[in-house]
VEXDREN-2710 file (C-alpha; in Angstrom, 1 decimal):
% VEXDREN-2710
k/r/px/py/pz
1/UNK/11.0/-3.2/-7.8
2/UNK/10.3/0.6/-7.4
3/UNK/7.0/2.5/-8.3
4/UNK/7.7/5.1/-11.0
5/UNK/7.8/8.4/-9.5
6/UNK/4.4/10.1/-11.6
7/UNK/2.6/6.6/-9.7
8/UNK/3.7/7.5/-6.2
9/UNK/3.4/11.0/-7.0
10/UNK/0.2/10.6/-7.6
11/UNK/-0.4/8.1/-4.8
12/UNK/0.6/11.0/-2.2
13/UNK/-1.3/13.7/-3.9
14/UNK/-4.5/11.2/-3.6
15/UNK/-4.4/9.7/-0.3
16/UNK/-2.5/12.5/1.9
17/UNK/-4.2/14.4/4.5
18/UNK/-2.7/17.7/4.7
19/UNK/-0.3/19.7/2.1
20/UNK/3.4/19.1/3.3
21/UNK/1.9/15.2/4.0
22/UNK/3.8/12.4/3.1
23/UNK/3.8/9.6/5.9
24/UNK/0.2/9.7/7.3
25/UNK/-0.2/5.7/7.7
26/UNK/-3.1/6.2/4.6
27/UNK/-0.4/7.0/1.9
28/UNK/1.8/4.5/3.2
29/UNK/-0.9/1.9/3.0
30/UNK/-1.3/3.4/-0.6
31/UNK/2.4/3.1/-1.9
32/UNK/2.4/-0.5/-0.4
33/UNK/-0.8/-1.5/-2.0
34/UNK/0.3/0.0/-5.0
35/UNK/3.9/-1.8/-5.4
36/UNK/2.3/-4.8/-3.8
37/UNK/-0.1/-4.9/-7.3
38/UNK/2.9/-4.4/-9.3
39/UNK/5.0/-7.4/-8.0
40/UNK/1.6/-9.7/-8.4
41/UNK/2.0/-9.0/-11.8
42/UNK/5.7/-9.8/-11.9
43/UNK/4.8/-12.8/-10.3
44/UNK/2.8/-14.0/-13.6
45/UNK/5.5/-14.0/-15.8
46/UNK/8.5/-15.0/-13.4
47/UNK/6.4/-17.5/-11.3
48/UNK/9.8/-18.9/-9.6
49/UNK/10.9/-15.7/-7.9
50/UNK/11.1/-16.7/-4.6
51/UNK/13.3/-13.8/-3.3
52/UNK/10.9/-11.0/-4.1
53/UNK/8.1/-13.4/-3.0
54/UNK/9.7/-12.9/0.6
55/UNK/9.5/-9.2/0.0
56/UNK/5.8/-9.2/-0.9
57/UNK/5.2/-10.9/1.8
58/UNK/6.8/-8.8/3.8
59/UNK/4.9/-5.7/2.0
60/UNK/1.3/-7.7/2.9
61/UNK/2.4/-8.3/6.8
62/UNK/3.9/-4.6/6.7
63/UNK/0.2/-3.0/5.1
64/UNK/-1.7/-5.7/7.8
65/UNK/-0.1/-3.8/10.9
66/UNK/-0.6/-0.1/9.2
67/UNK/-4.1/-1.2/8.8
68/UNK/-4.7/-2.6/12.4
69/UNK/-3.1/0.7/13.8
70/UNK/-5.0/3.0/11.6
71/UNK/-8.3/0.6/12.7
72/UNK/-7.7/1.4/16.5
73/UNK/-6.9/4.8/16.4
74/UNK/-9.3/6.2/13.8
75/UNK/-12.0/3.4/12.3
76/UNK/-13.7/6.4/10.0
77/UNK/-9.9/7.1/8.1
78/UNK/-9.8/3.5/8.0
79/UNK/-13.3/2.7/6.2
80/UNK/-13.0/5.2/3.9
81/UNK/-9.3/4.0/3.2
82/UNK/-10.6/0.1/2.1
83/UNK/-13.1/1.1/0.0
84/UNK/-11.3/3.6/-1.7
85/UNK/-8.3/1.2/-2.3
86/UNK/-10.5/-2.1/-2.7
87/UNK/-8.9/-3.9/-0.2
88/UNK/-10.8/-6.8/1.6
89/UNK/-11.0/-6.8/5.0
END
């Protein structure tokens, strides 16, 4: 399940660093957080999707080692990352 393309437009225009920036590790954390909240929602309708349940899993575990590099190499970019995405941690 792909994100429209206004959403993760308007993921990268909200979470990038620079101008021309598209892979900083903060807007991929976005666009995963984001399409990870989208299949969570598929997943309470069609509640016996097991195949896309191995891809959101793989999402979470993806978003997990982002996280942990983006924590070692810069904890401020980090902080400010979890609150602004709500993410628990």
């Amino acid at each position: 399940m792909a994100l429209a393309s206004e959403v993760k437009q308007g993921t990268i225009e909200k979470y990038r660093v620079h101008t021309t920036d598209t892979g900083s590790p903060e807007v991929q954390v976005a666009i995963l957080s984001q399409q990870i909240l989208q299949l969570t929602e598929h997943f309470k309708i069609h509640r016996k999707d097991h195949h896309s349940r191995k891809g959101l899993l793989l999402m979470v575990a993806r978003r997990r080692r982002l996280l942990n590099y983006l924590k070692s190499r810069n904890p401020e970019r980090y902080k400010t990352l979890i609150v602004s995405l709500g993410i628990r941690r």
